[in-house]
C-alpha positions, 0 to 999 in steps of 0.5 A: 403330306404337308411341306414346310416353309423351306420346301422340304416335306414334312409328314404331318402324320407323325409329330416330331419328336424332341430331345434337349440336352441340356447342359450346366455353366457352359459358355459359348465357346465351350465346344471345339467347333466353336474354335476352342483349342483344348476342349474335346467335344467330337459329339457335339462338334458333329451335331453342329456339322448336321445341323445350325449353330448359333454363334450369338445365342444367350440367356436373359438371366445368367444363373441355374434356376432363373435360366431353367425357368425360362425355358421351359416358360419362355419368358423373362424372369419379370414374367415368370416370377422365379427370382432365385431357385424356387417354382415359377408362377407361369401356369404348368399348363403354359410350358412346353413340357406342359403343353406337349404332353396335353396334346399327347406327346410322352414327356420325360425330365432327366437330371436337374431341375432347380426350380423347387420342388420336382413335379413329378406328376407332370412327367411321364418319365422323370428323375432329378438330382444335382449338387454333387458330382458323385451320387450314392445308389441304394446299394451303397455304391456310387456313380458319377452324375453324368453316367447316372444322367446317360443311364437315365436317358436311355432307360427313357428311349428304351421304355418310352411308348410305341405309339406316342412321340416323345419330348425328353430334356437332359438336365445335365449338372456337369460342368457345374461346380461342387461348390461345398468340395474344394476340389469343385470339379470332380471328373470321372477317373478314366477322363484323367489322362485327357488334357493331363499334358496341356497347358490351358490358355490364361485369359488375358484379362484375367487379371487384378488391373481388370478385376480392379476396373469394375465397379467397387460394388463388384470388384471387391473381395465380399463379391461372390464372384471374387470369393468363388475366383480364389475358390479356382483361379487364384494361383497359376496352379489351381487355374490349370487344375480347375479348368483341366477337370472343367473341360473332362466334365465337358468332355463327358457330357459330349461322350454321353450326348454320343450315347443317347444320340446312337440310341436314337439312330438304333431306334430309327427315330433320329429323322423325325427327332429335333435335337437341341443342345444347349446350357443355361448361362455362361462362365467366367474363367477368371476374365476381369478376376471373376468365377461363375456368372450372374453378371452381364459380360459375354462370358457370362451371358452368351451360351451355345445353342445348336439345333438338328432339324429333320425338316433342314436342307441339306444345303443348310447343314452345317451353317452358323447363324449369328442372329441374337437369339435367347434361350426364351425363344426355344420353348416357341421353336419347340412347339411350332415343331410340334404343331402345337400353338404358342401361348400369347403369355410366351414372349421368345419367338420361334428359331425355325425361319432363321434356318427353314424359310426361303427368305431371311425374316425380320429379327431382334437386334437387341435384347433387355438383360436382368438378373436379381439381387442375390442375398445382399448387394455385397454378395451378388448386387442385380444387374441389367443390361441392355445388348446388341452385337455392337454394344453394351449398356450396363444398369446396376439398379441399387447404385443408379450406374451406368456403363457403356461399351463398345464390343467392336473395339473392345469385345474383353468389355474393359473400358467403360465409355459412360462418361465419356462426352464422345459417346454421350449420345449412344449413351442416351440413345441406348439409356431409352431403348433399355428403358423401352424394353425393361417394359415389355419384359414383364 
């Protein structure tokens, strides 16, 4: 019987087992213990109640594939080499999913993918599909995504070997959009009722005076951004419709969460299990005239993460954790849970200590953000950004500019302090801490 680093016993016999649910465009405050009003996410609500939330958690690149490759490389896009939706170039053998069924673990995928074609043949257990919210069965008949999801999941638990531990990821497609259906979000019809009698808070900067400060190269209406904005938000009426269907796929990604996570209990394995939730980037709901992601605002860069820990104090449970954390430091975690070693090639780092060592370790204040040219520089222009808690550099590498904000007085992101000669020192001192770790991005 070893003991870990927080004096809890830890059973070496037994290697732990993880399950990652892994949800879609859901931003950090897309939880109702994240002190969301409306949104109903009891499961995940509870999971946060047994275990720690990170409440300034983000992803280095904000959009699907580029996210996803992330972690399950835990790298950088520059490293990585997945500059849209296609097969990252990181070894198989260098991933987590990778690494832990060569060291024995039974290793199943669920849902999306994302990244070119599936692998299959890396998977012991594996399904993929995404795109659209109702899929059509070999019989003919239909079923939503996130049952399919559920169902898949369970078979998994359900047939998954004895004598091995287990790693199943949970790609959820909801909340994502439908993006060819005008109605975009497309819930189940039992979840109708839910928020039918609410009124769902308009951002306040939800307007064309914010959309009208951006930078002309994305405030326009060639953007995608704004093209997908009319898409939702663009009339009081569709913006209540939208985000109503919006928190019901929410709301059923939680129930099937609950689901997958009762079989666990059934099972026994729930206190040998490291339970992950997380989603691959953040989501504007209309905030400075936008829909969707890809740039470097907080709505669109911070995302939730939740982890369940067997190895926890009970002291610690239910805490928050506000260190920067990214979604390249999960496959690290997950292996150091598994005893297994990290490959030098990965560049997170390990969450563990943040939550089971005595004494808080040193960590990251700021971290290098980056996302790629998409198509044209009229539909979606590459973006970068260097970030603290405190404040914001933004690089948009096509036009050489810059911007600067403070988070503290204005966390909306609304008032560019580039130019003004009072911040011309930050603006430098950030100007060369970004440049520094652009570098080490690769």
């Amino acid at each position: 019987m070893a003991v870990a680093n927080d004096g809890v016993a830890a059973d070496d016999s037994k290697p732990m087992n993880i399950l990652v649910l892994y949800a879609d465009d859901w931003r950090n405050d897309t939880l109702g213990v994240a002190g969301n009003s409306v949104v109903k996410t009891p499961v995940l609500d509870d999971l946060a109640r047994n275990g720690v939330r990170f409440t300034h958690n983000c992803v280095t690149t904000s959009i699907c594939g580029i996210s996803r490759a992330s972690l399950f490389t835990g790298q950088w896009m520059s490293r990585h080499g997945n500059r849209s939706f296609k097969p990252w170039k990181t070894p198989w053998e260098e991933t987590f999913p990778g690494l832990l069924r060569s060291n024995g673990y039974h290793v199943g995928h669920v849902g999306k993918w994302h990244n070119g074609k599936f692998p299959k043949e890396n998977f012991d257990f594996s399904t993929s599909y995404y795109g659209k919210h109702w899929l059509e069965q070999p019989d003919g008949s239909k079923i939503h995504v996130t049952q399919k999801n559920e169902n898949d999941a369970l078979e998994f638990l359900r047939t998954k070997p004895d004598d091995k531990p287990f790693c199943l990821t949970v790609a959820f497609f909801a909340t994502h959009a439908e993006d060819s259906n005008p109605l975009q979000f497309l819930p189940q019809p039992e979840s109708m009722e839910l928020y039918k009698d609410i009124e769902i808070p308009v951002p306040s900067n939800a307007t064309q005076e914010s959309f009208d400060r951006l930078p002309e190269f994305v405030g326009n209406e060639k953007n995608e951004g704004r093209n997908r904005w009319h898409w939702r938000f663009d009339t009081p009426e569709k913006f209540q419709t939208m985000m109503k269907n919006y928190y019901r796929l929410a709301t059923e990604v939680d129930s099937t969460c609950g689901k997958i996570l009762a079989e666990l209990e059934k099972q026994g394995l729930k206190e040998n299990t490291l339970v992950i939730f997380t989603t691959d980037n953040g989501y504007y709901h209309a905030e400075h005239g936008l829909a969707d992601k890809w740039y470097p605002h907080q709505e669109s860069i911070r995302v939730p993460l939740i982890i369940d820990d067997p190895r926890m104090k009970e002291s610690l449970r239910g805490k928050t954790n506000d260190d920067l954390t990214l979604n390249v430091d999960l496959a690290p975690t997950i292996l150091t849970a598994a005893g297994i070693e990290t490959p030098a090639t990965m560049q997170g780092t390990d969450m563990s200590p943040l939550y089971l060592a005595g004494e808080k370790p040193q960590w990251r204040k700021d971290f290098f953000y980056e996302h790629p040219m998409l198509k044209s520089t009229d539909f979606i222009p590459a973006s970068e950004a260097l970030v603290t808690k405190d404040w914001k550099y933004f690089y948009w590498p096509e036009f050489d500019r810059e911007q600067l904000f403070d988070l503290r007085s204005d966390p909306a992101e609304e008032h560019d302090l580039a130019s003004d000669p009072a911040f011309k020192e930050q603006l430098v001192q950030m100007r060369k801490r970004f440049a520094t770790l652009k570098v080490t991005a690769n």
